[in-house]
C-alpha positions in Angstrom: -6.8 -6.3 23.7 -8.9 -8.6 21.2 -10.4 -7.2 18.3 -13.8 -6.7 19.6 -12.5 -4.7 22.7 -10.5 -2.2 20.6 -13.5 -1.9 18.1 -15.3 -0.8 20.9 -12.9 2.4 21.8 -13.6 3.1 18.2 -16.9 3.5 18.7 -16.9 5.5 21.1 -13.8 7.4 19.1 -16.2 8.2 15.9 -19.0 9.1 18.6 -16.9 11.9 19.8 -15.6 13.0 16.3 -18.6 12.9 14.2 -17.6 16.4 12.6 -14.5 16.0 12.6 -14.6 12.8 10.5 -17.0 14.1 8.2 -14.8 17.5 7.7 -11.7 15.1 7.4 -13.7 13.2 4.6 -15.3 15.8 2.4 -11.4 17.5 2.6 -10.3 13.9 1.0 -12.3 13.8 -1.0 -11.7 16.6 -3.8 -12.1 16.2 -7.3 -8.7 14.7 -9.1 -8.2 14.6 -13.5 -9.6 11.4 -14.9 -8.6 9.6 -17.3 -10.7 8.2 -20.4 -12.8 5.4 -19.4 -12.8 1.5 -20.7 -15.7 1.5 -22.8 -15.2 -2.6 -23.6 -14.0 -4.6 -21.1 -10.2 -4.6 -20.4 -8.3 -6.8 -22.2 -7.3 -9.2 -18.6 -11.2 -9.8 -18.3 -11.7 -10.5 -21.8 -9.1 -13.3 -21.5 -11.1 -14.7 -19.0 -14.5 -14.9 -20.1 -15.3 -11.9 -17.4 -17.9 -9.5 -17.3 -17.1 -6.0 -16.3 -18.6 -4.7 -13.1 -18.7 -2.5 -10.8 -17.3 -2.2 -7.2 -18.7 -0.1 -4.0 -14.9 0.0 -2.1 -13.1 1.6 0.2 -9.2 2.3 1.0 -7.1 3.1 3.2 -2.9 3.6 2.8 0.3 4.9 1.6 1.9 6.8 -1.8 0.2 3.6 -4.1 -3.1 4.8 -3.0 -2.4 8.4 -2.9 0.2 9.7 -5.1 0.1 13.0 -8.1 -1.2 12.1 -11.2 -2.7 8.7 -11.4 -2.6 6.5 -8.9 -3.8 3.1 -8.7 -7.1 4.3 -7.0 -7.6 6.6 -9.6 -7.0 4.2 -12.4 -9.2 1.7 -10.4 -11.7 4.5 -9.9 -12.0 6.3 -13.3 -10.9 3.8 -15.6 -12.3 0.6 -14.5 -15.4 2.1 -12.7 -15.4 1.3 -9.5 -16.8 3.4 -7.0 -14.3 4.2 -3.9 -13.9 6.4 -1.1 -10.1 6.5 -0.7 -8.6 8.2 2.6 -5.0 6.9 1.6 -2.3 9.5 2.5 0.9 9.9 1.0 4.1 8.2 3.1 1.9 7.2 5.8 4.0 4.0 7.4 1.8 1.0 8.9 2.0 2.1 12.1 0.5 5.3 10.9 -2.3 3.2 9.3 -3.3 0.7 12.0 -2.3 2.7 15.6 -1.7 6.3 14.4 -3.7 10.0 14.2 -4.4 11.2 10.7 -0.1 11.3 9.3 0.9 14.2 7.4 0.3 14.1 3.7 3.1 13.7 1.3 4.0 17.9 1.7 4.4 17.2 5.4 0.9 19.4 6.2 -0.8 18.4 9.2 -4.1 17.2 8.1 -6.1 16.4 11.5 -4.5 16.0 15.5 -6.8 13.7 17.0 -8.5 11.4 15.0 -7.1 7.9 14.4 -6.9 6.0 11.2 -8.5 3.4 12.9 -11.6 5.6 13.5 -11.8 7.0 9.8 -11.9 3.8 8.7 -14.3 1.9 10.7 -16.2 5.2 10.1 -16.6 4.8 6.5 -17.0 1.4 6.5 -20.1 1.8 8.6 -21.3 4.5 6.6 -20.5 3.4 2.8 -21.2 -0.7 3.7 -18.7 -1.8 1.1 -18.4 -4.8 -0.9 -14.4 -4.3 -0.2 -11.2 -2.5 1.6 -8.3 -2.0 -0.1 -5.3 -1.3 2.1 -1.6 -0.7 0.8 0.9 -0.3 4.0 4.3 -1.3 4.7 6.6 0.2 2.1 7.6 3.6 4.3 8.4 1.3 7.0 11.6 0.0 6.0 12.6 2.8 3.3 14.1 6.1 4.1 16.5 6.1 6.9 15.1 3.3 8.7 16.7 1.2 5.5 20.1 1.7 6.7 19.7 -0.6 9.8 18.6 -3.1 7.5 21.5 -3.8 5.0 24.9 -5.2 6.3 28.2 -3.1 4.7 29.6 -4.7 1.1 32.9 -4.8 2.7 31.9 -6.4 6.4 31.4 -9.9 4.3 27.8 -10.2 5.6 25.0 -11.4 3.7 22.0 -9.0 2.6 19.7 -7.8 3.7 20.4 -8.1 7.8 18.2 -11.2 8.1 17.6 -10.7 12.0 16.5 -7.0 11.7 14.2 -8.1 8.5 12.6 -11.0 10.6 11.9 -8.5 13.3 10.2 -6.1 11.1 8.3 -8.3 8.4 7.3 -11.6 10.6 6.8 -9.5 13.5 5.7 -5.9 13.3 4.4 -6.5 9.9 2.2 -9.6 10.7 0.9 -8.0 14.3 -0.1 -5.0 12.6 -1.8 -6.7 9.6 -3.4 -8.8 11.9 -4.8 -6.2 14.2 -6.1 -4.1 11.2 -7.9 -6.6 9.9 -9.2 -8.0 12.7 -10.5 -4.6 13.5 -12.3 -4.9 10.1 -13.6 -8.2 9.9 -15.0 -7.6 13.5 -16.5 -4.5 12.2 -18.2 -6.1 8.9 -19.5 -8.9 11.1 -21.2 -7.0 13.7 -23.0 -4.8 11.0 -24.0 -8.1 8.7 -22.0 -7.4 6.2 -20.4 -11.3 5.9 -19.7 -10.7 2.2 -17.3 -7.9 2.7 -13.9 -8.8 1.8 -10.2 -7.4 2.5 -7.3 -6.9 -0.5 -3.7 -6.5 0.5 -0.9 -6.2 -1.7 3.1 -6.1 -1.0 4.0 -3.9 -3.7 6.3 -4.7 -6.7 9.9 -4.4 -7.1 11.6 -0.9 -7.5 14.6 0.1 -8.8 16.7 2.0 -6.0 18.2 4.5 -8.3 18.5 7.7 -6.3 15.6 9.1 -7.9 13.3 10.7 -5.7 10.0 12.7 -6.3 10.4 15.3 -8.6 13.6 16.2 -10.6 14.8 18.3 -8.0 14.2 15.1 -5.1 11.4 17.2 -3.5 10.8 13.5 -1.1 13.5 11.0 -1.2 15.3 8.8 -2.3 14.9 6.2 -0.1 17.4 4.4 -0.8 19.9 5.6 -2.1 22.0 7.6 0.8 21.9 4.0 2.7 23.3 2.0 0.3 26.0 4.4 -0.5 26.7 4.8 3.0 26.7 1.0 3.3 29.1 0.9 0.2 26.8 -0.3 -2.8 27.7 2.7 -4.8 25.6 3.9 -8.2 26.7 5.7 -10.8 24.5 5.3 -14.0 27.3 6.6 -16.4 29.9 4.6 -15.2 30.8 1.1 -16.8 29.2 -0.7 -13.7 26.1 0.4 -13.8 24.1 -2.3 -14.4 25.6 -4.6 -12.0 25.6 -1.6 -9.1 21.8 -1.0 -9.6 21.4 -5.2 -9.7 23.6 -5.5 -6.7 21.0 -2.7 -5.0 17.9 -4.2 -6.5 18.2 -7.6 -5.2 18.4 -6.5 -2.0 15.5 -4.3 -2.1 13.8 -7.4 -4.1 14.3 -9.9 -0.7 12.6 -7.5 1.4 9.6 -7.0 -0.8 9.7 -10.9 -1.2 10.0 -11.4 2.0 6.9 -8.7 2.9 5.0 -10.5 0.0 5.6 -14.3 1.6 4.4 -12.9 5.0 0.6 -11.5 3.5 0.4 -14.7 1.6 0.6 -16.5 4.5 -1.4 -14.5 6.8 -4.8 -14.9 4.5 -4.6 -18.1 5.3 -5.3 -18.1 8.9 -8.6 -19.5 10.0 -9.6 -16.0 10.7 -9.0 -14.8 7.5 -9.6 -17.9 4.7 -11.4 -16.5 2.4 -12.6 -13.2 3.6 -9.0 -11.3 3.0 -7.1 -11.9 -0.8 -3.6 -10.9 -0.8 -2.8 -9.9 -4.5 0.5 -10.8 -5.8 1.7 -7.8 -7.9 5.7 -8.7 -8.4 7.0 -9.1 -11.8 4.5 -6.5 -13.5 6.7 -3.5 -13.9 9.9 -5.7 -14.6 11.7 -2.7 -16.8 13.3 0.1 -15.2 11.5 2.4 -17.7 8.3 2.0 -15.8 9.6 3.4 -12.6 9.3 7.2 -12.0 12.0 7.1 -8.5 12.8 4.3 -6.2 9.6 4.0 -4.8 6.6 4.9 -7.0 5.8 3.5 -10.8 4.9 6.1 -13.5 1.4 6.5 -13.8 1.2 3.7 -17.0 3.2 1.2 -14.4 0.2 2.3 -12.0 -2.4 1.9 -14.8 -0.6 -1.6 -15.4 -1.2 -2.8 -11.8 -4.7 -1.7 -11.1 -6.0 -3.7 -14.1 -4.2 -6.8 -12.1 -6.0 -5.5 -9.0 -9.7 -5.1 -11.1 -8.8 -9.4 -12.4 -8.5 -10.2 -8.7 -11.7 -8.4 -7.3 -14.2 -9.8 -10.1 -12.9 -13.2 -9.1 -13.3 -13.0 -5.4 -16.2 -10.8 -4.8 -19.8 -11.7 -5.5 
């Protein structure tokens, strides 16, 4: 099914879930604490000769888009200005995102049974006429215990991570589903007029798997850490190895956000795609452990730190 085809069952989806959507949305949309605003322009601008401005967006994902505290929408949002309807949910996977109903939310409440992602996107879109689309998807998809079929045992001699099973996933999965959820949105923008619209994708930064899940008491997760110990890359941060056990883990986290990261970069630059979808580079900004709050997530200065990389990247590339 090509892109216009499957736009076309959308249609007909929203048609048929005009409340729905609408109820789904305003529920979304509640009010969340704001931080103080930039009242100069932020110091990444600045160095740039870049005037501030603001954004009309929208965005759609996982835990980086929709996580307690501040997120990167809300830094995005209240400290840099920008306008955005975000319908993100907490540990939504891909799969979730492009072919899925509404996921639960990070609690594990049902939030909707029979409306798509798909629909509540193209939805908005129509309806708010964007400049942009954030989207942030891929990271539930290969932690939790889908991780453990990815990393070979430390004592079967293999190398890590398991480079068939990460091909399958991140060249395969990862690209088909990228490419039908933009599709979908590019067919969208271009059948409204809106040729100026543009798509950002990001493959996350690198995380520390430290056994540290959400909350003190590991209310969700880790996501890591019962694989690797399985898979005999033990952790113990008082023990004299400690630094080289959380490298030896790290790394192999690292290839497979590398690995996500190369696939985006390349998939931009499909004729399709050139210069109406950005993939944003965000590695390398949260280097110290410090700036982590569990395996998965930054604390909400790490997040504040990556949305002022995000706010760079969208004066540059949108009109």
């Amino acid at each position: 099914m090509n892109a216009n085809e499957r736009l076309a069952e959308i249609e007909a989806e929203i048609k048929g879930s005009a409340q729905r959507l609408k109820t789904l949305h305003d529920e979304r949309t509640v009010a969340q604490s704001r931080p103080e605003p930039l009242t100069t322009a932020h110091p990444l601008l600045a160095a740039e000769s870049i005037k501030p401005r603001s954004f009309c967006l929208v965005a759609q994902g996982d835990s980086w888009f929709d996580y307690p505290g501040q997120d990167l929408i809300n830094w995005l949002r209240d400290r840099h200005g920008h306008q955005i309807d975000n319908i993100a949910v907490a540990g939504s996977t891909l799969n979730d995102i492009v072919y899925g109903k509404v996921p639960k939310n990070w609690l594990g409440i049902p939030q909707s049974h029979d409306t798509s992602r798909s629909a509540e996107l193209i939805n908005l879109i129509a309806k708010k006429r964007p400049d942009g689309v954030l989207l942030s998807g891929g990271g539930n998809d290969i932690a939790g215990p889908e991780f453990f079929t990815f990393v070979n045992n430390a004592l079967s001699g293999l190398g890590n991570p398991n480079k068939e099973v990460l091909d399958g996933v991140v060249a395969e999965t990862f690209t088909k589903a990228y490419t039908d959820l933009l599709g979908l949105i590019l067919e969208k923008a271009h059948q409204m007029g809106m040729l100026k619209m543009k798509v950002f994708v990001h493959g996350y930064d690198h995380p520390f798997p430290d056994g540290r899940g959400f909350t003190a008491f590991n209310f969700v997760g880790p996501w890591f850490h019962d694989s690797f110990n399985k898979k005999n890359y033990p952790y113990d941060p008082s023990g004299p190895d400690a630094a080289a056990q959380l490298k030896a883990r790290r790394d192999i986290v690292a290839a497979f956000i590398d690995s996500f990261n190369i696939m985006l970069a390349k998939l931009v630059t499909e004729p399709q795609f050139t210069g109406r979808v950005h993939y944003m580079n965000l590695r390398d900004t949260l280097p110290s452990h410090a700036d982590w709050a569990n395996e998965l997530h930054p604390k909400q200065d790490g997040f504040r730190k990556l949305a002022a990389k995000i706010d760079v990247v969208l004066h540059k590339e949108l009109p």
